[in-house]
Structure formats: C-alpha cells, structure tokens
N, C-alpha and C positions, 0 to 999 in steps of 0.2 A: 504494500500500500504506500503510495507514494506520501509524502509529509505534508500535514493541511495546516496552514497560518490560524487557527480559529479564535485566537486571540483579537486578530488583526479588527474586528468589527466591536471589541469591548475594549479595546486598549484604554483609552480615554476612563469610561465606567471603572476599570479595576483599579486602574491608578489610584482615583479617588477613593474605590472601596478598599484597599489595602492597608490606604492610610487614614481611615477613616474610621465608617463601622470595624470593621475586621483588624483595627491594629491591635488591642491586646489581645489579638491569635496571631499578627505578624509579628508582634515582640516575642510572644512565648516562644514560637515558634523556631524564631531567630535565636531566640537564649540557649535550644538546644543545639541547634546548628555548631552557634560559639564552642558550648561547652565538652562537644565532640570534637570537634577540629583540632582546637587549642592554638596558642600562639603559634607563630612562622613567620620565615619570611622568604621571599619568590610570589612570583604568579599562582595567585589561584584561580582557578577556573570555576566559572560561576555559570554552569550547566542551565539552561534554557533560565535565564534570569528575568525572567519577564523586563518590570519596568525598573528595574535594579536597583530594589528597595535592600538588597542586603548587604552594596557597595561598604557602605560604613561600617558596622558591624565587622568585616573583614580587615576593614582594614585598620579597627582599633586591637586586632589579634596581631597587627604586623605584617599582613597579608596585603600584597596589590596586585587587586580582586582586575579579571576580564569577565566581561559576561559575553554570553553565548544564543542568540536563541533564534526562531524560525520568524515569529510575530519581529516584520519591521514594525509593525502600532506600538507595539508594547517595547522595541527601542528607542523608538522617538525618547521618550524619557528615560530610559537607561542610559542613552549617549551624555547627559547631563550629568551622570554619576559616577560612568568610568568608561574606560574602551570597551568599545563592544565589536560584535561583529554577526551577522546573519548568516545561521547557518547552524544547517539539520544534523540532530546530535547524534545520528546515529553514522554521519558521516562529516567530522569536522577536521577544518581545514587546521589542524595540529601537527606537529612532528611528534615522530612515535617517541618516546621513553623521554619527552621533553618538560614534564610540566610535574613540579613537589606535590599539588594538591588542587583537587577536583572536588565540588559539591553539589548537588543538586536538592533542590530543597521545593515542595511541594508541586513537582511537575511530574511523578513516575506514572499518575496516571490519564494523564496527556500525553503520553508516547503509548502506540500501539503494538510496539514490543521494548519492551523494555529490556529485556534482555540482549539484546541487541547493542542498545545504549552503554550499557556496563561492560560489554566488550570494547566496545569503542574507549570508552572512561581506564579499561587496564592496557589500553594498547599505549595512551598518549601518558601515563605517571609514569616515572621513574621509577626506580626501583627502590623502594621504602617509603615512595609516595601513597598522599593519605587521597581517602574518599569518606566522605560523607554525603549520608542517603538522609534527609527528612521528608516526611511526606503524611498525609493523610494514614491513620490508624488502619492494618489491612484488616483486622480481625472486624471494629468498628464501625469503621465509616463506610458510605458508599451505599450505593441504591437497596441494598440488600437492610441498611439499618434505618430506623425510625426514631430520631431526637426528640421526637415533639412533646413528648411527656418526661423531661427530663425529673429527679436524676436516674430514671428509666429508660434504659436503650432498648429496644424491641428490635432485634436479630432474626431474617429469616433464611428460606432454603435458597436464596438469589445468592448466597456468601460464594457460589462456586459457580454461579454465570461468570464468564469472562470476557464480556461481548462489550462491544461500546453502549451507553446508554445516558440518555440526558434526564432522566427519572431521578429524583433526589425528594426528602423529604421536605427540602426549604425551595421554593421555587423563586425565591431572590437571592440564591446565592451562585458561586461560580457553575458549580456541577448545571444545575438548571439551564444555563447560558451557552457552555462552550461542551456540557456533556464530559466520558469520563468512562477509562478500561481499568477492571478491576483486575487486581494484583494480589492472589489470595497468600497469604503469609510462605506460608510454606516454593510457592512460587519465586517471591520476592528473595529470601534467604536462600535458596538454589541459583537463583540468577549470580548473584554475589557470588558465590564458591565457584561457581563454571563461568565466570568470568577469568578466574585465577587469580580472585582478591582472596587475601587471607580476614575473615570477621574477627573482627576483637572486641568490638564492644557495642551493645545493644539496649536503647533509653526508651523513655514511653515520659510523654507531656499529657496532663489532663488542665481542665478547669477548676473538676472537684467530682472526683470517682471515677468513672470510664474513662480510661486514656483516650483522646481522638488523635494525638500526635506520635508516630513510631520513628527514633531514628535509629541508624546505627554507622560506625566506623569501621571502617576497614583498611587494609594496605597491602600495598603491592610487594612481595615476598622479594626481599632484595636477592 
C-alpha cells in the first residue's frame, strides 16, 4: 500500500489540538518519551513528527532532534521547530548505521505496517543506538475499547481486528478524523525483536488507572 499524507487535511486542526485540549496527554506523553530516551547528544530522529511538538523536549535531553514525516501540512509547523524533511518512514532518505537515536512517539498506528518501519528505524542506528516507541496503549486503546464510562474501560473481541478503521469511541478526537491500524501487543513486541533491536525496557502512562500510554526502549546490539 502505497503511503497516504492523511494528516495533510487536519494539519492546521491538530496543531491546535495538540496544544490545546490534548496537551496534558502531549506532556505526559512527552514525559515518557524523555524518560526512556535519557540524555544524549547527536541527531535524533524524530520518526513521523507531525507538527514537531516534541522538538524541545529533545533537545533539553541534549539531543538535536530532525523530524521526519509524510504530512507536508503537518510540517509546515515542524519546519519552525527544527529540520525537517518529507519522507515515508518506511523508506527514508538516511544513511544506514548513521544516526545514535531514533523515536517515534504516537504515530505506530498511522503506518500500515509497522513493522516494516522498525526495520527501516535498525537499519539507519548505529550500533548501540537507542529507539524509542511511545504510542497509544495496544492492550487499551483503539476501536476495540470504550472510554466513555471512565474509570471503566469496556474491552471487546475487535482487540484482534487489525484492519484500518476510523470507528473510535470519541468522535472529536484524532482516531475519528485520520482513522487508525491496530497493533495488538504481542504484534508490537515481535516487530521490535525481528527488527534486531535488542528491548530493555518497557513503561505504561495512565491519567488514573488504565494505562492509555505504552512505551518502550530499545537498542541496537552493538
């Protein structure tokens, strides 16, 4: 399947929602990102960065962050936060064993294979270079779960479609808009290891009880 810009028509919209309604889930969010990564310093690579709200953040770790992504909309304002460049993550314009650290942070189920991407992501790290995956909760989130009755999550048998779908329990939120492939746990954790990233370590973000945020770190086996 070739790679669809779907951002390209909300770019404007998400900016503002990011930083808006939805910033104490971009900070938290952000907090686990930081707290996986840890300080550095080089390029990191800021894996489909949207409007490249996580430039900062990166670079108070030490890091001089490049964002990456398909959506020109959603660089129009990343280009104001750091270099960017356009271009489909499952084929980017990197040199191979070039880059100490790679992250992607709430876009895995915006790519329609994702595993793919994590190959791509251990082809360009160095050798002891880091990755970091945050992203939507695979056990929790996603059309298969129902928030509305919080702090009650309602989980059904959708947990193991893997099909694209723009069905969400919130219909003003991203998923509703741009749609959305689920990544069931066990899926996600396998991509990672057959990429030939070595997992070291695995966090979970909540509000208050169900996690909704899964990250983990990883690195490339020197």
């Amino acid at each position: 399947m070739p790679p669809v810009a779907a951002y390209d028509a909300h770019a404007d919209w998400y900016e503002e929602y990011v930083r808006g309604k939805a910033a104490p889930y971009t900070r938290r969010s952000g907090d686990l990102l930081a707290d996986l990564l840890g300080p550095g310093q080089g390029t990191c690579l800021d894996l489909c960065c949207g409007t490249g709200v996580r430039a900062e953040p990166l670079r108070a770790l030490g890091w001089t962050p490049l964002g990456a992504d398909i959506s020109r909309g959603q660089l129009r304002h990343a280009t104001a936060r750091m270099p960017v460049a356009a271009a489909d993550a499952a084929a980017l314009p990197v040199a191979t064993a070039s880059l100490p650290a790679v992250v992607c942070a709430l876009a895995h189920t915006d790519l329609p294979d994702y595993a793919a991407v994590l190959r791509e992501v251990a082809r360009v790290l160095r050798p002891g270079g880091r990755f970091v995956h945050v992203g939507v909760h695979p056990c929790f989130v996603g059309a298969f779960a129902d928030w509305s009755d919080r702090p009650r999550v309602l989980v059904d048998e959708r947990y193991a479609d893997r099909s694209y779908t723009t069905r969400a329990w919130d219909p003003s939120g991203v998923r509703a808009r741009v749609g959305a492939w689920h990544v069931p746990l066990a899926d996600l954790l396998n991509a990672v290891t057959g990429a030939g990233l070595r997992l070291t370590r695995t966090a979970e973000s909540s509000p208050a009880g169900v996690a909704d945020v899964f990250g983990l770190l990883a690195l490339k086996p020197a």
